[in-house]
C-alpha positions as CSV (number, residue, x, y, z in Angstrom):
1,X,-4.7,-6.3,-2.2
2,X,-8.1,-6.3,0.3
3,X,-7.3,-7.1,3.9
4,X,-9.9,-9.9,5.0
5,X,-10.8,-10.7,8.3
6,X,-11.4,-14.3,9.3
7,X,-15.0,-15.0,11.3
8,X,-15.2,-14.3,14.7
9,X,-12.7,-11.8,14.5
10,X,-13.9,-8.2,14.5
11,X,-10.8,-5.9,15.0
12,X,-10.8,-4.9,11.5
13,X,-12.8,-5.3,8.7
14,X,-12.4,-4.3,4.6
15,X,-14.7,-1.5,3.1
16,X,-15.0,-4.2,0.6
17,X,-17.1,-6.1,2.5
18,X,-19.2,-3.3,4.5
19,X,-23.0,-3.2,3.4
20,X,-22.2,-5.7,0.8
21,X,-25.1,-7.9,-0.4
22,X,-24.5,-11.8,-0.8
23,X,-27.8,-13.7,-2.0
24,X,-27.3,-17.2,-0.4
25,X,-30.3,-20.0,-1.0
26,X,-32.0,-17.0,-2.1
27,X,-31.7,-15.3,1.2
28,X,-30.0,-11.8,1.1
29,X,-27.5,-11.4,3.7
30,X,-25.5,-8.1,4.6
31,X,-21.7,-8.7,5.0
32,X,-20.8,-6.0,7.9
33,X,-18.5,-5.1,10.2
34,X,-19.4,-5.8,13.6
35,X,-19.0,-1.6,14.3
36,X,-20.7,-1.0,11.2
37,X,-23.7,-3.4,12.4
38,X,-23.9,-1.8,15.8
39,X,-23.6,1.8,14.3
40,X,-26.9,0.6,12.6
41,X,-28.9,-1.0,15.5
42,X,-27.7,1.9,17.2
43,X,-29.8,4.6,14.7
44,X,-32.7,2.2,14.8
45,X,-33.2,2.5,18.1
46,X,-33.7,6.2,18.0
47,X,-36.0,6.3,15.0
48,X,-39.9,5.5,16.1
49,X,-40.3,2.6,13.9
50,X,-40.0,-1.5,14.2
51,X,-36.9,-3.4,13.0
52,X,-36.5,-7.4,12.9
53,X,-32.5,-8.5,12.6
54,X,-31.9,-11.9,12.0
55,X,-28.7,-14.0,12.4
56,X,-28.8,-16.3,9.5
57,X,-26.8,-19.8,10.2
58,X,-26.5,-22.7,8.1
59,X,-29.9,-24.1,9.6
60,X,-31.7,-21.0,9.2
61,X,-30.3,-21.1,5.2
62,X,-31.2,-24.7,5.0
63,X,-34.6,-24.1,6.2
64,X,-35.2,-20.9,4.1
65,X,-34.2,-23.1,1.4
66,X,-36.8,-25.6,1.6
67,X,-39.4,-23.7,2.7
68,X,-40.7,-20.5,0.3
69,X,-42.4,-18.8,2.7
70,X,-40.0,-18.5,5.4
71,X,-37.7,-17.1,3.3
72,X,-39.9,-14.8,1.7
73,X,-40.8,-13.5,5.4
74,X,-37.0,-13.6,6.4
75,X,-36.0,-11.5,3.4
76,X,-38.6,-9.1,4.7
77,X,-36.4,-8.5,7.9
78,X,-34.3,-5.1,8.1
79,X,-31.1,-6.5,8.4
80,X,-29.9,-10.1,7.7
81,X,-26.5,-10.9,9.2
82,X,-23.7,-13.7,8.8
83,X,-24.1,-16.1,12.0
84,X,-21.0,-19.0,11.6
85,X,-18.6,-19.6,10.3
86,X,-20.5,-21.8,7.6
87,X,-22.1,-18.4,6.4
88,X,-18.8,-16.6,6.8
89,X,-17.4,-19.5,4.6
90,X,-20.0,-19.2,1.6
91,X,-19.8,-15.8,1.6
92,X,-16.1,-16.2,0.6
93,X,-16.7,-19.0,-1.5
94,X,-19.4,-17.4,-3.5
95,X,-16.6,-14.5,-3.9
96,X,-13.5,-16.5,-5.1
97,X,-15.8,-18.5,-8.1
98,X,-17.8,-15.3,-9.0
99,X,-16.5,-15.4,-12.3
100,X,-16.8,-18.2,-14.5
101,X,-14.3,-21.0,-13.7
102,X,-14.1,-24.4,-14.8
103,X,-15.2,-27.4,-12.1
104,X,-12.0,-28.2,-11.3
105,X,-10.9,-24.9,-10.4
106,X,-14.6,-24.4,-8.1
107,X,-13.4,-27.8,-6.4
108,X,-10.5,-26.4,-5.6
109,X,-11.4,-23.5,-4.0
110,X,-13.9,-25.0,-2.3
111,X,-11.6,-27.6,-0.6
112,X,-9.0,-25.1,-0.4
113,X,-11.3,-22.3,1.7
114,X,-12.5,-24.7,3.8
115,X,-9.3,-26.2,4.8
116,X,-8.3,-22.6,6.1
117,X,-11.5,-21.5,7.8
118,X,-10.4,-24.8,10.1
119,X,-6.5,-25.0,10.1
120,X,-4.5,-22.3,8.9
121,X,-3.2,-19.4,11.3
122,X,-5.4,-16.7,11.2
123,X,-2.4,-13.9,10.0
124,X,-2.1,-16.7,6.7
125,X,-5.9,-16.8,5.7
126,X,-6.4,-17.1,2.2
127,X,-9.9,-15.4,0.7
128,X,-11.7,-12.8,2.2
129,X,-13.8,-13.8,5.3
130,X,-16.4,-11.4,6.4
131,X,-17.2,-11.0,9.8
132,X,-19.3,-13.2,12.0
133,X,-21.9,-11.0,13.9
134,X,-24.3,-13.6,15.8
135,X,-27.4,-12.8,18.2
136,X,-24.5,-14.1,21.1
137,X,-22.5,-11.1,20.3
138,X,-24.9,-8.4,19.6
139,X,-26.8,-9.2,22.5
140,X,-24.1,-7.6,24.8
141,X,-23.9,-4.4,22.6
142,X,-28.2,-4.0,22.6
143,X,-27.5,-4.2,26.2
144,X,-24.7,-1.4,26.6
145,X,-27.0,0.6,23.8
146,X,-30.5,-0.1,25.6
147,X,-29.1,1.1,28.8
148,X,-27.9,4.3,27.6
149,X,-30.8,5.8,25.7
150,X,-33.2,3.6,28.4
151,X,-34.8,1.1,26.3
152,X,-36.3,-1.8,27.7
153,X,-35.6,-5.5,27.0
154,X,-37.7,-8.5,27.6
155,X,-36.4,-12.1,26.6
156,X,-38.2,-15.5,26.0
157,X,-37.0,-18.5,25.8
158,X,-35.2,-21.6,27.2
159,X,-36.3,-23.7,30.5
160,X,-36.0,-23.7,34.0
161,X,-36.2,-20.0,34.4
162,X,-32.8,-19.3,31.8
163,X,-34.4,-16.9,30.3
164,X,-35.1,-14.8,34.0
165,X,-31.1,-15.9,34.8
166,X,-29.6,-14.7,31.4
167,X,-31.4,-11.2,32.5
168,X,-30.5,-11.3,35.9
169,X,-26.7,-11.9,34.4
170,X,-27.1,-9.0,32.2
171,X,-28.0,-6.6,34.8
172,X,-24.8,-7.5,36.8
173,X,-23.1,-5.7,34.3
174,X,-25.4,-3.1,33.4
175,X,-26.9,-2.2,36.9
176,X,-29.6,0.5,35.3
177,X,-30.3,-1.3,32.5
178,X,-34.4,-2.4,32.5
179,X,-34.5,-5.8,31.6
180,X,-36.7,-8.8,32.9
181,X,-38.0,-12.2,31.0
182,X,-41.3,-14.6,30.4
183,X,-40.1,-16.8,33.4
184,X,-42.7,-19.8,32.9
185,X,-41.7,-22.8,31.3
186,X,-43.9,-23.0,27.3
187,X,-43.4,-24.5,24.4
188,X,-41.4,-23.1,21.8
189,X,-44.2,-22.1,19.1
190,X,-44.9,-18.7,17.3
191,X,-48.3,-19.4,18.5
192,X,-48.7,-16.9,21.5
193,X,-50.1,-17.3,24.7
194,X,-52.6,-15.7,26.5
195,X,-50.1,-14.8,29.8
196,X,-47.4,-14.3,27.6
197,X,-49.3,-11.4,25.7
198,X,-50.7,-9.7,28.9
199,X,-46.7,-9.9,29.9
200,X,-45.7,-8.0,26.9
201,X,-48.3,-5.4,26.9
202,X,-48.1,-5.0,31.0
203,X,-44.1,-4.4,30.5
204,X,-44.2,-2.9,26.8
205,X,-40.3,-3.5,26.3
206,X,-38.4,-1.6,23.2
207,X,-36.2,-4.8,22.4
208,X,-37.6,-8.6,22.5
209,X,-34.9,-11.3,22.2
210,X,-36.1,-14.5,21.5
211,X,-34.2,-17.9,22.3
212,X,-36.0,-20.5,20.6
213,X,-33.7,-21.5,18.0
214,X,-33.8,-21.2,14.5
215,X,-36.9,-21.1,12.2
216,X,-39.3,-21.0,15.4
217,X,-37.6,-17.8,17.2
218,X,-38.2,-16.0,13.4
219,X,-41.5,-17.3,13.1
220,X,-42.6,-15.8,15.9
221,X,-41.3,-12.9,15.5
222,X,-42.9,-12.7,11.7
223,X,-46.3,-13.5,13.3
224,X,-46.2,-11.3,16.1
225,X,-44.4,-8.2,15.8
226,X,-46.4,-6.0,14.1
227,X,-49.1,-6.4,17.4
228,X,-46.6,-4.6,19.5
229,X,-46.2,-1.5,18.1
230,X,-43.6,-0.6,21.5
231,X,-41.1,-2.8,20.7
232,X,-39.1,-1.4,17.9
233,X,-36.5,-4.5,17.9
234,X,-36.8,-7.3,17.7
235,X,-34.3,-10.3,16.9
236,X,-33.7,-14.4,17.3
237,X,-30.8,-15.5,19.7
238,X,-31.1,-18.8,19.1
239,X,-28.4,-20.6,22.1
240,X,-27.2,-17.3,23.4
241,X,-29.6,-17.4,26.6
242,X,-28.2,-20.4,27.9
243,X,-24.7,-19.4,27.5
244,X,-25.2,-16.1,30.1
245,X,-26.9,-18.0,32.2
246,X,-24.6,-20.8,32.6
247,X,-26.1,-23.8,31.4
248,X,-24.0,-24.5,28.8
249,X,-20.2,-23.3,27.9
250,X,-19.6,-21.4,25.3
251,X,-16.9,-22.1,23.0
252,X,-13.3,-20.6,23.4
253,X,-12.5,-17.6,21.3
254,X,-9.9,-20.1,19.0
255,X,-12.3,-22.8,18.2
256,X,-14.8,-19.9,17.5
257,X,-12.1,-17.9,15.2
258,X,-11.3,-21.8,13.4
259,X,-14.8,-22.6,12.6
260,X,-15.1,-25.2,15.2
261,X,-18.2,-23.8,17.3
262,X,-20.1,-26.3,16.3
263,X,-18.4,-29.1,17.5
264,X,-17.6,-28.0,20.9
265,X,-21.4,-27.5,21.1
266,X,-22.0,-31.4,19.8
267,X,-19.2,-32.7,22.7
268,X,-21.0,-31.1,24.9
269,X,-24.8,-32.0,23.8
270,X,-24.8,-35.4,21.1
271,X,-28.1,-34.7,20.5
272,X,-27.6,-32.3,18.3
273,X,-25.9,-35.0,15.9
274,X,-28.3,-34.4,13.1
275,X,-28.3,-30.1,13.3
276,X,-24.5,-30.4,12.9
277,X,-24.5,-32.7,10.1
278,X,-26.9,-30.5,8.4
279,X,-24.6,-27.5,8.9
280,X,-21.1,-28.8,8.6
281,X,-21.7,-31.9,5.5
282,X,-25.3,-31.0,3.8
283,X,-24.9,-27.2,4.0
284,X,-21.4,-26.5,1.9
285,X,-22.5,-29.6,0.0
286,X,-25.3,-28.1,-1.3
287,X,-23.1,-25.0,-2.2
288,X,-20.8,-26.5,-4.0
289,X,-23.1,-28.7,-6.1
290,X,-25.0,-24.8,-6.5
291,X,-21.9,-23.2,-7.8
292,X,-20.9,-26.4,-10.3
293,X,-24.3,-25.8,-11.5
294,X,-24.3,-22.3,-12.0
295,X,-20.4,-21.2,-13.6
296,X,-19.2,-25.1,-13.8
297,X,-17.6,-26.3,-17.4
């Protein structure tokens, strides 16, 4: 029988899922372990060439979905990741109904995965979830890599300086690491500025994180990368700068390992109502109704 490994946790992971390919709304995504993923990043670093990595959550999906282009550019990226538990989810899904199955059997599984990605102890999970790698975990391991084979890393993103904090953070923990941030306040467009450019070619990092959320942190990086020919990574972190520098809580390791990410971030900012509705009720509605569609009888 293959071991699974529920999202968010990363202590052990089935060959069965490593490098394995799952095509969701189109968008190819690489099921890895987190070591397996780092491993990569790792060997990319070393090798004179540029890399994009994106994290791929429901929105990001949603948006590839509706919009050709961007998915055509995101598919282009080097590596594609599962970000959520949402992707984790469909990843599973998509596995347990790859045969041909009548509705009522899809239905089932479909109510019956995503009853355990919430309730069910994570020692009794049925399925096979694949690992959750997100730009808020890999962000620490680019770090620990970065300062041992001294790479730099800039960051953009988020206001009031968090971007300048989130570095300042970092370097508590890795003293030697070189690593600074676009400190002004801008707008969060792939259209680049004038003082950010003369930033990025004074400093000429190896890694650029960008914390604009999803599709404007992949746009940018689409329409800019290939002028820097220094930085050979580059990748989206979406929220991640505002968890290290403090302005917002991150959620506890069991919500995260339950699927439930998402709604500590909507107690703590409402606003985002009509992001999480997209992610957690249009999102695994629209793969259900894809899967009736395709295998349904």
């Amino acid at each position: 029988m293959r071991k699974w490994q529920i999202c968010g946790y990363t202590d052990r992971m089935s060959d069965f899922y490593n490098d394995r390919i799952v095509s969701i709304f189109g968008v190819s995504i690489t099921l890895f372990s987190k070591e397996r993923a780092v491993q990569k990043i790792y060997e990319w670093l070393l090798l004179d060439e540029q890399k994009m990595i994106v994290t791929a959550n429901p929105e990001t999906l949603l948006y590839a979905r509706n919009d050709e282009n961007f998915k055509r550019a995101i598919n282009s990226a080097d590596l594609i990741t599962a970000d959520g538990a949402g992707v984790c989810w469909a990843a599973t899904f998509f596995e347990m109904t790859e045969n041909s199955l009548n509705k009522i059997e899809i239905i089932n599984i479909f109510l019956k995965t995503l009853y355990e990605v919430i309730f069910s102890s994570w020692k009794k999970k049925v399925g096979y979830f694949p690992a959750r790698i997100s730009g808020s975990d890999l962000i620490w391991d680019l770090a620990e890599i970065a300062e041992k084979e001294n790479k730099k890393i800039y960051l953009i993103g988020g206001k009031n300086q968090t971007a300048f904090r989130a570095a300042q953070k970092i370097k508590e923990l890795y003293p030697t690491l070189e690593i600074t941030a676009f400190q002004p306040d801008h707008v969060a467009t792939p259209y680049l500025s004038y003082e950010l450019h003369n930033e990025l070619e004074r400093y000429k990092p190896d890694i650029l994180l960008i914390a604009y959320g999803s599709p404007k942190q992949e746009e940018w990086i689409i329409q800019n990368l290939r002028r820097y020919r220094f930085i050979k990574m580059a990748m989206g972190v979406g929220g991640t700068l505002d968890f290290i520098a403090g302005n917002t809580v991150r959620a506890s390791l069991r919500l995260q390992s339950h699927g439930l990410e998402w709604f500590w971030r909507f107690y703590h900012r409402p606003t985002r109502v009509l992001r999480v509705f997209r992610s957690t009720v249009i999102f695994p509605t629209i793969i259900l109704l894809s899967r009736l569609k395709k295998y349904g009888k």
